[in-house]
N, C-alpha and C positions, 0 to 999 in steps of 0.2 A: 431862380428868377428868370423868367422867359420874357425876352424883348425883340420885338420882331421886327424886321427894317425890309423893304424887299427892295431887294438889287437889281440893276438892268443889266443882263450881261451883251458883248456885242460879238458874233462870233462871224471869224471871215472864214476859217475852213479851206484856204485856200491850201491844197493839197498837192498841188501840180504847178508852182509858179510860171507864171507865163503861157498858161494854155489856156486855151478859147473856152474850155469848160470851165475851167478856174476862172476865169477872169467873171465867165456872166454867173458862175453861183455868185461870188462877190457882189457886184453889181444886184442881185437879187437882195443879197444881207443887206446892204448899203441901202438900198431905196427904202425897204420892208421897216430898218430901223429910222429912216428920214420922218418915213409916217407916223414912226409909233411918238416920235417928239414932238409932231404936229398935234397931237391927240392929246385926252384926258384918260390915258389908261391907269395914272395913281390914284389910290385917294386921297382927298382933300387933307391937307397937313402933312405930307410927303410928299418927295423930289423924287424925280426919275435921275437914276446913276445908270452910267454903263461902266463895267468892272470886265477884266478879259479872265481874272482868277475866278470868278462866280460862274465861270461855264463851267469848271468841273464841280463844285458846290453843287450847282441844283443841279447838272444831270439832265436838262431837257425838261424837267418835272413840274408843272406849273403848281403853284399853291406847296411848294416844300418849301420847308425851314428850311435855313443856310445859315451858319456860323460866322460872324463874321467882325467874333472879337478880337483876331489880330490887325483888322484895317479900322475897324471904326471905331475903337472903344470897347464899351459892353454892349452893343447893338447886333442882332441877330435878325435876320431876315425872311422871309418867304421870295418865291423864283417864280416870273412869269415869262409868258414869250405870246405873241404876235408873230404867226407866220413862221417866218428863218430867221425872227428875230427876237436874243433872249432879254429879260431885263428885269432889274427889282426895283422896287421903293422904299427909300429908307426915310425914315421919323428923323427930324433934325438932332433930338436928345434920345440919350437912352431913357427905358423907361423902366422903375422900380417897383411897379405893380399897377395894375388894373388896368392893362392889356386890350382896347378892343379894336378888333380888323373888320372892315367889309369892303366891299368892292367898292364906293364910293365915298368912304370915310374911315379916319382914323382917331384914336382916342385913348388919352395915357392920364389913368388918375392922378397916381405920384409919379412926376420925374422923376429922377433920383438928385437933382438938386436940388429937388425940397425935402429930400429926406432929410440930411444934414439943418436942416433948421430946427433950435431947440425949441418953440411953443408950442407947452404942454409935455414936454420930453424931460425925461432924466438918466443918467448917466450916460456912458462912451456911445454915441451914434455914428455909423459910417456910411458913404454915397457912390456912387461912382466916383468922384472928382474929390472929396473932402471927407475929413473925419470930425468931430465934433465931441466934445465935452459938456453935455446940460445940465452938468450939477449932482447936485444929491438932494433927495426929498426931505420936510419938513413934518412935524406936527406927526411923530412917531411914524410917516409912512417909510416902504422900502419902494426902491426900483423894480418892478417888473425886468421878466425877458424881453418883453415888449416894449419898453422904454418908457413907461409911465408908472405913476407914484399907484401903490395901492395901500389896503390896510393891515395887507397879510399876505404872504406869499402861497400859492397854490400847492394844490395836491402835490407830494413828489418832490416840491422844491424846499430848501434849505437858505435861511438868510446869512448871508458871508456880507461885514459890513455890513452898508446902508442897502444893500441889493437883493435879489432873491437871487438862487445859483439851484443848478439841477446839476449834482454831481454824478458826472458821465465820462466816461472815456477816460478814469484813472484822475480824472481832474481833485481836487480836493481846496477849501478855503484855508487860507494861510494868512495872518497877521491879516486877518477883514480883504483880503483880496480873493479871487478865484489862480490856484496854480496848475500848473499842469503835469503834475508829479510823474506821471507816467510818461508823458512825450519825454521831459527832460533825462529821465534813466534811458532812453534809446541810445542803444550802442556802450552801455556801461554796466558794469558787474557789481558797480562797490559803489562807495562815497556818496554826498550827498545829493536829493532830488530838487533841492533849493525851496522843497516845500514844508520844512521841519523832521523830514523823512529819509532814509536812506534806499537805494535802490538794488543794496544787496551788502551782505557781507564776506569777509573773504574767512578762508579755511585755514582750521592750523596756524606757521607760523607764517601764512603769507600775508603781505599787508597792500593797503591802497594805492595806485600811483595814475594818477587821472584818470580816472573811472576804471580804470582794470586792478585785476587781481597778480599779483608779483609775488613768487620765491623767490624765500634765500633759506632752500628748507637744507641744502646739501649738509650729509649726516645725522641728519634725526632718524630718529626711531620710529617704526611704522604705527599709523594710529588707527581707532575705530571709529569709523561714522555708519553708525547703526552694526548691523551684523555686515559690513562691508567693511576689507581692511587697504588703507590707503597709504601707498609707501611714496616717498620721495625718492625720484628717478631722472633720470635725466631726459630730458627733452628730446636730444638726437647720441644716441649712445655711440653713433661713428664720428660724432663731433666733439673732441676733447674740451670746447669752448662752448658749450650748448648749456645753456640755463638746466635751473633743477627743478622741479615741480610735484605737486602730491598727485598721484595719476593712482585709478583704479586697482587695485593687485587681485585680491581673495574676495571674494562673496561667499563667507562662513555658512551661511544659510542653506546650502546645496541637496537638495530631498537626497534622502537617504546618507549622508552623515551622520557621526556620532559624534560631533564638537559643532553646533549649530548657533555658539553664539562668539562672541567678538570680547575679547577681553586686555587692555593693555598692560602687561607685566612687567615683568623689570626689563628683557630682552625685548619688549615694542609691543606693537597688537596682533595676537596670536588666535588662531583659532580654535577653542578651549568648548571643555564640556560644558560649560556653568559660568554665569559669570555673577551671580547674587541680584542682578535687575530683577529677579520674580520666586515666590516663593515654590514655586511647580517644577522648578527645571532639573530637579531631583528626585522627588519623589519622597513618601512615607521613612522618618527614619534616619536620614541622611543632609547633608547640609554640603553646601559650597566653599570648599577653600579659596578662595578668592585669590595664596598669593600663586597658585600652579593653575587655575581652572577647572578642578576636577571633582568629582560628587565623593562624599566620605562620608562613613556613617556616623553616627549621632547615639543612636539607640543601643544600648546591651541585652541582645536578646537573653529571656529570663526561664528557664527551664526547671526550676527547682521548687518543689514544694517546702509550706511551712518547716517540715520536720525534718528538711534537709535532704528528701528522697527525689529522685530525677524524675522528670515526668518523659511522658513518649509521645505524645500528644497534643491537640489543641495549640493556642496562641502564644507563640514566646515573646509578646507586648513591643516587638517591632513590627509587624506586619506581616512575618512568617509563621511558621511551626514549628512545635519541636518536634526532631528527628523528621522534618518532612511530612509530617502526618498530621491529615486536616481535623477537624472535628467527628466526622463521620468515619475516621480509621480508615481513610481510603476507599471506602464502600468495600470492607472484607466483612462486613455482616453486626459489628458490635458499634458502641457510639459510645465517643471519648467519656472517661469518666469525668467529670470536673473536678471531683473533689482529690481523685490520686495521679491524671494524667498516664492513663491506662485504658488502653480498647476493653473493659472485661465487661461492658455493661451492654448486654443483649437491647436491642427495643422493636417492639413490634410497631411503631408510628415514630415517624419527625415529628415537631413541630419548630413554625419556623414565624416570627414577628415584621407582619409592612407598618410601616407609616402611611398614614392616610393624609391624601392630600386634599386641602381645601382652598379655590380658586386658584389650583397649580401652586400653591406652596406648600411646602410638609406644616403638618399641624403638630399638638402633643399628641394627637390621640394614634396609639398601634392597635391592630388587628391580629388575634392568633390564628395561626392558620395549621390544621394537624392533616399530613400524609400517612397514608399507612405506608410502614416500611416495606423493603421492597420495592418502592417507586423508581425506576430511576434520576428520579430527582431526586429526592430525597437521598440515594444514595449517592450520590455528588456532591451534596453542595457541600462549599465550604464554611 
């Protein structure tokens, strides 16, 4: 809100007390401002002030603002001068909107003591000088931000109570009031925002003590918060008397590791192969013991034909081979038998089955697809 007062400032400059220069600039300021009081240099509904703080405000600058809410209220000014003589004019009230200046006249739609008057107004209003209470609306209206009843609250806004509220700034409606959830957690870790909410919670076994978070973790066992392992330590370890606290220790997750996840055992939270959070952190076959952290296998690889005879070949139905050797006998020229698990079956082509995918997802339908042998593909794959 911009309210504009212009100030007279009266500057003597005397620089040199007692010398004849000094004396008649003086003398020049002093006549030059005598004139300007004889005159009509404000306009009409403004007083000429002289202020000696408003020669550094305007600067010499005629037609500048000057602030001048620590001497007059909420009134704000422009700076003129006349010769070696500076000055403003100030509006007798502040004014709360609709602001007009000219060289010859001045014009203030709303003071701001009429803002404070409730007709036509609803809910909390405030003025420069007074605050005000106009009620609550009737006949199902709410309160505008504006101060008047409508029949609905606008785009963006949300009804809290009898009012509309545009929640911003962390704000949120509480019991039909507007809270200010967010200001209220400034400078606090924990406890509550006094708006049905809390503005943090504390860790482990630490608990609340006027908006801060507080140990009394000394001797527990180190914990996991995510793939990070959090031990309780002491605060100043050259201080025998220094509080305990859960302070950062291990970040399990470290590229290139082989224990990349966080797991709390019986001796605290360690950093372990496996911890059961996901079914992938093993792999084909294997399963997560959960009371050590470590991958162990699942599956009995299966090598043996119907009739009892060992096979040398193809899939032992964990995810390997028997004896190491893939379907293709290692590309040494023959292709596993299936039916005895034996290299003895020569072939002059692979053939090998895709899934076909429709709009990027596998469909049921496969495709055959035959190499002649010899390919090096064919002789590879597994």
């Amino acid at each position: 809100m911009n309210r504009y007062a212009l100030l007279f400032v009266l500057v003597f400059g005397l620089a040199a007390c007692g010398s004849e220069e000094a004396a008649e600039t003086g003398s020049n300021v002093v006549e030059a401002c005598t004139e300007i009081v004889a005159s009509d240099v404000c306009p009409a509904g403004t007083a000429l002030s002289f202020d000696a703080q408003a020669v550094a405000d305007c600067g010499g600058s005629v037609g500048a603002s000057v602030d001048l809410t620590s001497r007059s209220g909420e009134i704000s000014g422009r700076c003129g001068s006349s010769g070696e003589c500076s000055f403003v004019c100030a509006p007798p009230d502040p004014c709360c909107g609709g602001e007009e200046w000219t060289e010859t006249s001045y014009k203030c739609e709303t003071p701001c003591a009429a803002v404070c008057a409730c007709e036509g107004k609803c809910g909390k209003i405030s003025g420069a000088d007074c605050d005000a209470d106009c009620g609550t609306c009737s006949g199902g209206q709410v309160c505008s931000a504006d101060n008047v009843c409508v029949d609905e609250c606008p785009e963006g806004a949300e009804v809290c109570g009898d009012a509309c509220f545009f929640p911003v700034d962390g704000d949120v409606c509480f019991n039909g009031e507007v809270c200010e959830a967010e200001k209220n957690c400034e400078g606090k870790a924990c406890g509550s925002n006094g708006c049905g909410g809390e503005c943090g919670k504390c860790q482990g076994s630490e608990s609340c003590d006027n908006g801060q978070c507080v140990s009394d973790c000394k001797g527990s066992l180190p914990v996991c918060q995510g793939a990070l392992i959090q031990a309780c330590q002491s605060t100043n370890p050259d201080d025998a008397d220094a509080g305990w606290a859960w302070q950062d220790d291990t970040d399990c997750d470290t590229p290139g590791t082989d224990t990349p996840y966080c797991a709390e055992l019986a001796s605290g939270a360690t950093c372990v192969e496996c911890n059961g959070d996901s079914d992938d952190q093993c792999g084909v076959g294997k399963a997560c013991d959960l009371e050590k952290g470590v991958c162990i296998d699942t599956c009995v690889p299966d090598c043996t034909n119907d009739d009892g005879t060992k096979r040398y070949c193809g899939g032992d139905g964990c995810g390997g081979f028997c004896e190491g050797v893939d379907y293709s006998c290692n590309g040494n020229g023959n292709w596993c038998n299936p039916d005895n698990g034996k290299c003895d079956t020569p072939l002059e082509e692979c053939s090998f089955s895709f899934q076909q995918m429709v709009n990027d997802e596998p469909s049921d339908t496969w495709m055959k697809v035959v190499i002649p042998y010899g390919n090096p593909f064919c002789n590879s794959v597994v």
